[in-house]
NUMARDO-89728 format. One line per 2 residues: number of its first residue (from 1); their letters; for each residue x, z, y of C-alpha. Coordinates in Angstrom, 1 decimal. Each point is the difference from the previous one (the first is absolute). Example, Ala and Ser with C-alpha at 12.3 -4.5 7.8 and 13.67 -1.06 7.14 Angstrom:
<nodes>
1) AS) 12.3/7.8/-4.5 ~ 1.4/-0.7/3.4
</nodes>
This chain:
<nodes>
1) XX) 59.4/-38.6/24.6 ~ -2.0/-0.1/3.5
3) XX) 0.9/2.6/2.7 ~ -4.1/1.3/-0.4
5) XX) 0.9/0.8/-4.1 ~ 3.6/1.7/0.8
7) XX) -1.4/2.6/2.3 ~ -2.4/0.9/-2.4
9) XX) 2.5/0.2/-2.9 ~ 2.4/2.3/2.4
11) XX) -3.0/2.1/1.3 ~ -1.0/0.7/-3.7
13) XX) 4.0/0.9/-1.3 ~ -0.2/2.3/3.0
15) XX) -1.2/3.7/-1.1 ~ -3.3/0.7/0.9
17) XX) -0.1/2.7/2.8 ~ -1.3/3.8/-0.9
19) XX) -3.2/0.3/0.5 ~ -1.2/3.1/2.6
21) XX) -1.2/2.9/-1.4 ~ -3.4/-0.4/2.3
23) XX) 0.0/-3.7/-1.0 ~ -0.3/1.1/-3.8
25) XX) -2.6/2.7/1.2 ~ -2.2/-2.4/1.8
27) XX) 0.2/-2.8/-2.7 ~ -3.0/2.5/-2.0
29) XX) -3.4/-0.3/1.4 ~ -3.5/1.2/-0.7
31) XX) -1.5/-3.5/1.4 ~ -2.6/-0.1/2.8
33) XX) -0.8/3.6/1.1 ~ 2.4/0.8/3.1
35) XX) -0.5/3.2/2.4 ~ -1.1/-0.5/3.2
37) XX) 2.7/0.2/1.9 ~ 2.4/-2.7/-1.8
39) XX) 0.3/-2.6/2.3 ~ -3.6/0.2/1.0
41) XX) 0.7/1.8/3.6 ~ 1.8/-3.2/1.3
43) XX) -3.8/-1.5/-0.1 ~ -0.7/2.6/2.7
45) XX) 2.2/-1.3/2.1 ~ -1.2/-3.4/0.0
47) XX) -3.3/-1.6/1.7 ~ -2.7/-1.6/-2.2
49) XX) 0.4/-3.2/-0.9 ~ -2.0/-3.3/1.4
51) XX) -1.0/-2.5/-2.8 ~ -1.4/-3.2/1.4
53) XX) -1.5/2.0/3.4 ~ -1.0/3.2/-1.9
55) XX) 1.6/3.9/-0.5 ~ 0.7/0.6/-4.0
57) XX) -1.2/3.1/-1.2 ~ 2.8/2.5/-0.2
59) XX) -0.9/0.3/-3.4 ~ -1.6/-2.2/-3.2
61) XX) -3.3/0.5/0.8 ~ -1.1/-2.0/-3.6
63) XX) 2.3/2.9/-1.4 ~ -2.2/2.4/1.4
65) XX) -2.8/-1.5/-1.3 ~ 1.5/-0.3/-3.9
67) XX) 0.9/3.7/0.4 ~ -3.4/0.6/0.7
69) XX) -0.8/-0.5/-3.9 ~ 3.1/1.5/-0.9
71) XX) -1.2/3.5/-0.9 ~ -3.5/1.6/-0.5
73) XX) 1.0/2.9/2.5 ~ 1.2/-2.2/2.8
75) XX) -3.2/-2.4/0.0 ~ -2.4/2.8/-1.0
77) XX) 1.0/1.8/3.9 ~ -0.2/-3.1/1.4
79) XX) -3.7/-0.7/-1.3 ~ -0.6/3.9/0.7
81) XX) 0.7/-0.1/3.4 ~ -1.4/-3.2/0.3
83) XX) -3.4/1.2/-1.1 ~ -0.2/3.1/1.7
85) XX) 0.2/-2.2/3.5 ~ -2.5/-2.3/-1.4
87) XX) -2.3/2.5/-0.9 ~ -0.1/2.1/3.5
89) XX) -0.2/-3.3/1.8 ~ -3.1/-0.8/1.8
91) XX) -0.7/-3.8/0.3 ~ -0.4/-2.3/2.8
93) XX) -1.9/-3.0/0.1 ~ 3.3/-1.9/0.9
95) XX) 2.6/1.8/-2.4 ~ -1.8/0.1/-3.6
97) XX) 1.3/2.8/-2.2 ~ 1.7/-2.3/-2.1
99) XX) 2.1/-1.6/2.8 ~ 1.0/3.6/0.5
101) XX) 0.4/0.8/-3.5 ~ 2.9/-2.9/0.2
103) XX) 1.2/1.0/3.2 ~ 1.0/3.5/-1.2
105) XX) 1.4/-1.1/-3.1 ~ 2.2/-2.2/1.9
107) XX) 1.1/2.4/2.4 ~ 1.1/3.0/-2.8
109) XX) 1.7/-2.8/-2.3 ~ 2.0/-2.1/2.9
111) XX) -0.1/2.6/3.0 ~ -1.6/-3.0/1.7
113) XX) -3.5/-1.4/0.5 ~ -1.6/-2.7/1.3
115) XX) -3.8/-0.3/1.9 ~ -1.0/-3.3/1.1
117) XX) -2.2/-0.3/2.6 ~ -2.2/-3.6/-0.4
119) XX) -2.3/-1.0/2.7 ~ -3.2/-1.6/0.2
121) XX) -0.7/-3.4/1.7 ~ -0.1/1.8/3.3
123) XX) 2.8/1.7/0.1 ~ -1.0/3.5/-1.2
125) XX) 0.4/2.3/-2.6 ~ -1.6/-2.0/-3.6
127) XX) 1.8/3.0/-2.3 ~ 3.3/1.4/-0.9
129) XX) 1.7/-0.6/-3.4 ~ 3.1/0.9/-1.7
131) XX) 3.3/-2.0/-0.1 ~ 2.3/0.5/-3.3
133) XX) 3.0/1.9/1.6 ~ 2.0/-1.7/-3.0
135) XX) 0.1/-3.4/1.4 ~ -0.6/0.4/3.9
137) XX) 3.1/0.2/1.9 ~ 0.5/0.9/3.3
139) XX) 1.3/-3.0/3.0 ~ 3.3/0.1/1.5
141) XX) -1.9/0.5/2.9 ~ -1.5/3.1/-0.8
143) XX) -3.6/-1.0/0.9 ~ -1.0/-2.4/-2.6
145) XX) -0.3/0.5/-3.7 ~ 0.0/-3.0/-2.6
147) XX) -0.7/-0.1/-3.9 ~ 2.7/-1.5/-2.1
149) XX) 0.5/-0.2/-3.7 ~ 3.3/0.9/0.1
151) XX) 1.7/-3.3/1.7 ~ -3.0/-1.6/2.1
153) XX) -2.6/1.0/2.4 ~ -3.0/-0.4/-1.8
155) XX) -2.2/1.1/2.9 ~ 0.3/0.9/3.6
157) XX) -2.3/2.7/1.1 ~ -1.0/-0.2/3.8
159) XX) 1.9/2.1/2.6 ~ -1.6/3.4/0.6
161) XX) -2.0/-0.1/-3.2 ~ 1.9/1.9/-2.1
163) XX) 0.5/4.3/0.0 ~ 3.2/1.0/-1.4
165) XX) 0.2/3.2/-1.3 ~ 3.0/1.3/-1.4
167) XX) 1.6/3.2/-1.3 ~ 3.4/0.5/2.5
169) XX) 3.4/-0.6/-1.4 ~ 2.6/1.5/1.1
171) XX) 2.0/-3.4/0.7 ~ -1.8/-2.0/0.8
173) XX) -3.9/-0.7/1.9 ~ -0.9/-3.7/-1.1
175) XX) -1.5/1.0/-3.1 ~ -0.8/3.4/-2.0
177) XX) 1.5/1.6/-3.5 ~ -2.5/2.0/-2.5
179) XX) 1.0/3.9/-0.1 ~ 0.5/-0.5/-3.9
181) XX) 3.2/-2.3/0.0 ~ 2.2/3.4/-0.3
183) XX) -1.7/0.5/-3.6 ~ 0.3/-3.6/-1.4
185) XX) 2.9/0.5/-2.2 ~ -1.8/2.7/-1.5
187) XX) -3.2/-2.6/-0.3 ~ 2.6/-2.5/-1.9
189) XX) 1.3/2.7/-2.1 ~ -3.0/1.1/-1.0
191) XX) -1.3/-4.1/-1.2 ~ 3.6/-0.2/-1.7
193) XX) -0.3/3.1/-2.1 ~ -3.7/-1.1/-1.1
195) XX) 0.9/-3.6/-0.9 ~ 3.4/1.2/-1.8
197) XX) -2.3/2.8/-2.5 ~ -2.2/-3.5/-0.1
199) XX) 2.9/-2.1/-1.3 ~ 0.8/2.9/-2.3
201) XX) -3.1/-0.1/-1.8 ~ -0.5/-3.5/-0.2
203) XX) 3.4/-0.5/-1.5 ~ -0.6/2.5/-2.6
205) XX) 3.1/2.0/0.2 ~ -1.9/3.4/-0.1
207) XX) -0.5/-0.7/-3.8 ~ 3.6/-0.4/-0.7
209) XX) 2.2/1.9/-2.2 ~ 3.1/-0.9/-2.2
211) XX) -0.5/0.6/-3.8 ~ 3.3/1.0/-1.1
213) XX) 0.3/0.1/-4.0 ~ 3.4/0.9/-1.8
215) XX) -1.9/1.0/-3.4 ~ 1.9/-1.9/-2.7
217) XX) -3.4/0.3/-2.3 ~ -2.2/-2.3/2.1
219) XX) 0.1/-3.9/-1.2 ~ -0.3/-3.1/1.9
221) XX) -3.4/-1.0/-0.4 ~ -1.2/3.8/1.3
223) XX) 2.2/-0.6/2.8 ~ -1.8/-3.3/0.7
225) XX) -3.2/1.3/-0.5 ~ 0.8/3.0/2.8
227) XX) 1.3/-2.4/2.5 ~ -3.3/-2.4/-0.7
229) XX) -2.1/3.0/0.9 ~ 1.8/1.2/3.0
231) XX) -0.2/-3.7/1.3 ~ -3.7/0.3/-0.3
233) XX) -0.7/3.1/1.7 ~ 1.2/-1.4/3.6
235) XX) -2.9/-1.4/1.9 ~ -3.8/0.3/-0.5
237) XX) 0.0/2.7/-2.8 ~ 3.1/1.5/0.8
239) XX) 0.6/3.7/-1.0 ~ -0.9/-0.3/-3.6
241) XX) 0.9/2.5/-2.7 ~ 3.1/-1.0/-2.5
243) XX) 0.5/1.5/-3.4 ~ 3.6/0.0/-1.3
245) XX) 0.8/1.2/-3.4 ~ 3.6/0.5/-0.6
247) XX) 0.6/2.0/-3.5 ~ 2.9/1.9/-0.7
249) XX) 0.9/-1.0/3.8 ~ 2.7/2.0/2.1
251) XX) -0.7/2.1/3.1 ~ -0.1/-1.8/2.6
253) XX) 0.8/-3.4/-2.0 ~ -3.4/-1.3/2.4
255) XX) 0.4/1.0/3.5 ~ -2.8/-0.9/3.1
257) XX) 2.0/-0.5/3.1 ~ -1.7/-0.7/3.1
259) XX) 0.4/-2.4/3.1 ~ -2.2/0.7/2.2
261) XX) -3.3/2.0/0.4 ~ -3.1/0.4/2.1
263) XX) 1.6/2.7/2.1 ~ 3.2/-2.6/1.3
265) XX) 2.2/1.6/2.7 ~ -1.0/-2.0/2.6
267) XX) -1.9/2.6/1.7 ~ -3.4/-1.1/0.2
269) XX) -2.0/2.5/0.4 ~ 2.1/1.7/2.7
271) XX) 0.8/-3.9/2.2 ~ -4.0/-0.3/-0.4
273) XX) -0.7/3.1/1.2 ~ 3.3/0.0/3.0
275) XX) -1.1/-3.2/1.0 ~ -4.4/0.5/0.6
277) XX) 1.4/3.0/1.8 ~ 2.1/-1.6/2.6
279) XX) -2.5/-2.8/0.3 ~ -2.8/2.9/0.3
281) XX) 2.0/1.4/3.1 ~ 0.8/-2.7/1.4
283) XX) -3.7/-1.4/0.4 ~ -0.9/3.9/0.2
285) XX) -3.3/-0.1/-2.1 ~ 0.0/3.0/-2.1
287) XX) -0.3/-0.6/-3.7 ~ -3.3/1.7/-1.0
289) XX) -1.4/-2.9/2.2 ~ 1.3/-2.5/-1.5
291) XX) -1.5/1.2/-3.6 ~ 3.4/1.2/-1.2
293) XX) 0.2/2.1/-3.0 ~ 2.3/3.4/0.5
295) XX) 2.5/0.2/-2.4 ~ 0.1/4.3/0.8
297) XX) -2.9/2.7/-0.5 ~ -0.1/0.8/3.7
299) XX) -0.8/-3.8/1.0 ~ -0.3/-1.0/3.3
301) XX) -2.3/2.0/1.8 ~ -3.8/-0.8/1.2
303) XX) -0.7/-3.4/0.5 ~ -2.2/0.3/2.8
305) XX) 2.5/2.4/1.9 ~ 2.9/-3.2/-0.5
307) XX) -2.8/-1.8/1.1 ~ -1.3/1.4/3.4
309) XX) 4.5/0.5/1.0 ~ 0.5/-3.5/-0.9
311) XX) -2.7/-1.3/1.9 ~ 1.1/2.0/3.0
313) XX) 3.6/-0.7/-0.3 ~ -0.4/-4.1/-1.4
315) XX) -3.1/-1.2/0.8 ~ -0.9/1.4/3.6
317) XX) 3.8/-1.7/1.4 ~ -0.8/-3.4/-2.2
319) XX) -4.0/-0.2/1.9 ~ 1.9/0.8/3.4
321) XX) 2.0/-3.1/-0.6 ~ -2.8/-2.5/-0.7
323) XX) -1.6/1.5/3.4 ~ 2.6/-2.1/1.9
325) XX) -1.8/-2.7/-1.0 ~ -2.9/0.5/2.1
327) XX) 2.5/0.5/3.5 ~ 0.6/-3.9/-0.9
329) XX) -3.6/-1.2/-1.2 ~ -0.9/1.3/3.3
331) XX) -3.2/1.6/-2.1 ~ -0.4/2.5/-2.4
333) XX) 0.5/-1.7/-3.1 ~ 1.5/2.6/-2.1
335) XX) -1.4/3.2/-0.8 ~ 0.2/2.8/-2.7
337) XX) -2.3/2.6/-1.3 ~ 1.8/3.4/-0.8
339) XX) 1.7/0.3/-3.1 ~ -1.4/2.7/-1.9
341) XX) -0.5/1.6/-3.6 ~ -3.5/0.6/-1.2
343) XX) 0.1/3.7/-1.7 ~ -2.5/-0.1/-2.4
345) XX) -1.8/3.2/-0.7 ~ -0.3/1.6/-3.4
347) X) -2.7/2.2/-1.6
</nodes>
């Protein structure tokens, strides 16, 4: 027997140590989801990281963008807002509408967008047009910006031609973070409860039941028959009638016990409902606008009083952050009409 084989045999003859209480505790785990403050606060602590002459973003920014689709309430503020700015902003003949219409959308999804200044064969101003914030990153030098694909440069935008506008973070000033990120386990939770009712449905299992017969009268082939028919009635078709004639049966020799039903404890309504309202708040758009049914006989109030608030509180700061632009372009490229709601008279 080699030395390697005699330490295992001893080590296994040995008895095993007890385990810790908080060992035995921390062996059960939900998966992925973790609060905010496990373990995530040492990030704080630490500088960005370089990648091949680059600053990584401090977070996935390809997350951000997957999260985008998670949930109708999260992308519907984002388009909302999105709009709004697009719709009050007055063109320039160097900075289309659509260039801005990206710009913005960039900005409220990353906290970070991108204008590209390109010049003419003479050096001056041909037009301005919009970088995707989710593959530019920022040089370790702080002036320069390059696009990358995730592991090479791609292409290296000229020194000075790029504005950087960013949403502050509170550790860091290379690049911004969106407002929303508080509100994006409530943006998961919200997908996970819709694609689990999915998964209910298409498996079927809110048509099932147990069938429990004790009636002595009943003979094979009827039982047969029964189960036949029960077989049938999952899938297209499904809730057909059955007839069952037992004579000179029992009480309760046929029983109908169920599994599951349509109104499953997994709290759908409620998570639904929980989770458009922390996504609502955190974007702060107020429901009516976003064509939101009330579920209560008072509803929400007038929409064109949310309205003229939200375009005071939202959209005025949000057009006052796009006018930094123009301190840069050394021009007034950026300008906004007033944001206001048409009352329309009635007879």
């Amino acid at each position: 027997m080699s030395r390697k084989q005699s330490r295992k045999l001893s080590s296994a003859a040995q008895p095993a140590a007890p385990v810790p209480a908080t060992s035995r505790a921390e062996a059960f785990t939900f998966g992925d989801p973790m609060p905010v403050l496990n373990r995530a606060e040492i990030l704080d602590y630490c500088e960005l990281v370089t990648i091949n002459g680059w600053y990584e973003p401090p977070v996935s920014w390809s997350g951000l963008a997957k999260t985008f689709r998670a949930g109708t309430h999260h992308a519907s503020a984002l388009y909302f807002k999105r709009n709004v700015l697009a719709s009050t902003f007055i063109p320039h003949p160097k900075l289309s509408r659509e260039t801005f219409r990206r710009w913005a959308l960039d900005f409220l999804m990353f906290g970070n967008s991108y204008i590209e200044r390109q010049k003419n064969r003479l050096g001056g101003t041909l037009k301005f047009e919009s970088a995707p914030a989710k593959y530019v990153r920022r040089r370790a030098d702080l002036q320069s910006y390059a696009m990358t694909d995730g592991w090479r440069v791609t292409h290296e935008f000229a020194a000075g031609s790029i504005f950087h506008m960013i949403e502050p973070d509170v550790n860091q000033e290379v690049y911004g973070l969106p407002e929303y990120l508080g509100a994006l386990h409530s943006a998961w939770l919200n997908e996970s409860s819709t694609l689990f009712r999915r998964r209910y449905y298409e498996n079927g299992s809110h048509a099932g039941f147990i069938l429990y017969m004790t009636d002595a009268a009943q003979n094979q082939d009827d039982v047969d028959t029964l189960r036949t028919a029960l077989k049938n009635a999952k899938g297209p078709g499904n809730f057909r009638n059955l007839f069952m004639y037992a004579p000179n049966g029992k009480k309760d020799g046929i029983q109908l016990i169920p599994v599951s039903e349509v109104a499953a404890k997994d709290e759908f309504f409620n998570i639904k409902n929980i989770t458009r309202d922390d996504l609502l708040a955190a974007h702060r758009v107020p429901p009516q606008l976003l064509g939101i049914v009330p579920s209560n006989t008072g509803g929400f109030g007038a929409a064109d009083t949310a309205a003229k608030v939200f375009g005071r509180n939202e959209i005025q700061p949000l057009q006052a952050q796009f006018l930094e632009f123009n301190e840069w372009a050394g021009d007034e490229m950026v300008r906004f009409v007033p944001y206001t709601i048409d009352t329309v008279a009635t007879a």
